[in-house]
N, C-alpha and C positions, 0 to 999 in steps of 0.2 A: 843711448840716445840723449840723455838728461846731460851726458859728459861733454856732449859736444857744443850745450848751449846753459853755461855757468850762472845767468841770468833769469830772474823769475820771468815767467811766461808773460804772464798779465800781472800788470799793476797791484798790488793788493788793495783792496777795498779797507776804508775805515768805517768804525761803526754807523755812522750819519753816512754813509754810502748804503752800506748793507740795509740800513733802515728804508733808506726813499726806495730801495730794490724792490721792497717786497708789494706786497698784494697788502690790499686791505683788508681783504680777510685776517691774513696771517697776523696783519698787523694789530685787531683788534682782538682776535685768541690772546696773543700774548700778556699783553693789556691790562685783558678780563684774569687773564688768572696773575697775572702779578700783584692783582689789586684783592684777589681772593685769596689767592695761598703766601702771601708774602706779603700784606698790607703795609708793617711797618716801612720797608723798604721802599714799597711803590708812592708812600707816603711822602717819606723824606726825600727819592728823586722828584718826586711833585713841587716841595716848598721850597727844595735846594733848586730848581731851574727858579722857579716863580720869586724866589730871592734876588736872583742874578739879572732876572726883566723887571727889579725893582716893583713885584707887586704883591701886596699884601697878601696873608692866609686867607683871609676873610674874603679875595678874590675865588677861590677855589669853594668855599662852602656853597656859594650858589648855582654850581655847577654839580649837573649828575655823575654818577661814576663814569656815565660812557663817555659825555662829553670832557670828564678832565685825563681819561686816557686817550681821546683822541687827541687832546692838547697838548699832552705831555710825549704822543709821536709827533706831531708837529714838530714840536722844539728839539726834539733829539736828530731831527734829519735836518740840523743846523750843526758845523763844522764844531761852533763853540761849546757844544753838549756832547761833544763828540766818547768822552770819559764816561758820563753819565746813563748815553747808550748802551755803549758796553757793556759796563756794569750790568745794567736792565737784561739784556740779552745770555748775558753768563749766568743769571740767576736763573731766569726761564727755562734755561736748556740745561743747566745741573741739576735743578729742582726737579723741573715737568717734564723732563726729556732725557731721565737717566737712561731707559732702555735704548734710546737711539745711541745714546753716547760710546756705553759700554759695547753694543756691537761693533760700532767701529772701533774701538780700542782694542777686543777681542779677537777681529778680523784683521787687524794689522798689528798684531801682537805686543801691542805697549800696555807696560805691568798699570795697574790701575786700584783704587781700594773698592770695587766693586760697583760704586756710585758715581763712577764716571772723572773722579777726582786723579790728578795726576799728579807726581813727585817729579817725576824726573824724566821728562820729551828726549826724545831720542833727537839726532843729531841728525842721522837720515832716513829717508822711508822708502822702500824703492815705487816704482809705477804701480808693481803689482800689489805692494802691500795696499797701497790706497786704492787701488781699485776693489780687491777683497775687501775695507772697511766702506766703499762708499755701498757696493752690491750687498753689503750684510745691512746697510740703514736702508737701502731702498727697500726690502723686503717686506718691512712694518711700516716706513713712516716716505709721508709724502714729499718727493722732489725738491719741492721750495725750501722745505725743512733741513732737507737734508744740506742743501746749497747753502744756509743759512750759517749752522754747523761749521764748513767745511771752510768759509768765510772766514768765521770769527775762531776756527783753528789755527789760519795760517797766521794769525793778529799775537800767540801765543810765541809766538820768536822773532826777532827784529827782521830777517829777511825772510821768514816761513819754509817750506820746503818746498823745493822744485817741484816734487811727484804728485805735493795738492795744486801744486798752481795749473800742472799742467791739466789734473782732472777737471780743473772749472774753466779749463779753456776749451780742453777738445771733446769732453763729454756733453752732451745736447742736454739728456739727461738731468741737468744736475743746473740749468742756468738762471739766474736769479733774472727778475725784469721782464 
């Protein structure tokens, strides 16, 4: 099926895509734990955007943590923070999302170091194997999550693989927005 159409299905999403996708919710989960389990990080993506809109640190001290993570999604669902998202969102989801990770690496059989970390992306995955890794994340983790994942998987190779594009396009399941 995949042979007969060489071309990715849907477009791939960049990070500032994947960001404005999501739910506020998921938006502010993220966030909150980036700013808790990862402060240095979430820190320096804070001063490194508020550097680049020309505004001082001392803009940010008089902001609460909620409000300068809701800021700092703001500015990442802007094309030019587009790096910066990403980042945000690989930490999240290697950090606070090892279990979802490793079942789809698990269920689609790519060697991994246990924590979700990867050496060496296979070249192709076929329908079934991604379908096996999306049914092994839906099991424990919720939909959006998963779609979010599977987004910033395909972002992992300059043209992604077919067999996840085609999961985000014909699975219901699985659709960000």
């Amino acid at each position: 099926m995949l042979a007969d159409r060489p071309f990715l299905l849907i477009p791939r999403m960049k990070a500032h895509q994947i960001i404005a996708a999501l739910s506020p919710d998921l938006k502010k989960e993220i966030t909150s734990y980036l700013q808790k389990e990862t402060r240095e990080a979430f820190r320096t993506a804070l001063l490194s955007v508020g550097q680049q809109k020309k505004l001082r640190p001392q803009y940010f001290q008089n902001k609460s943590r909620e409000e300068q993570g809701a800021w700092l999604v703001e500015q990442m669902k802007m094309k030019m923070f587009d790096g910066v998202g990403e980042q945000m969102l690989q930490l999240w989801l290697l950090k606070g999302k090892t279990e979802m990770l490793t079942a789809f690496l698990d269920a689609t059989g790519i060697q991994h170091d246990g924590k979700g970390q990867v050496d060496d992306l296979p070249e192709d995955l076929t329908v079934d194997q991604v379908n096996a890794g999306v049914d092994a994340m839906l099991k424990d983790h919720p939909p959006e999550q998963v779609a979010l994942y599977l987004h910033l998987f395909q972002l992992q190779r300059p043209d992604g693989w077919p067999a996840v594009a085609e999961a985000l396009e014909k699975r219901e399941d699985i659709k960000l927005g």
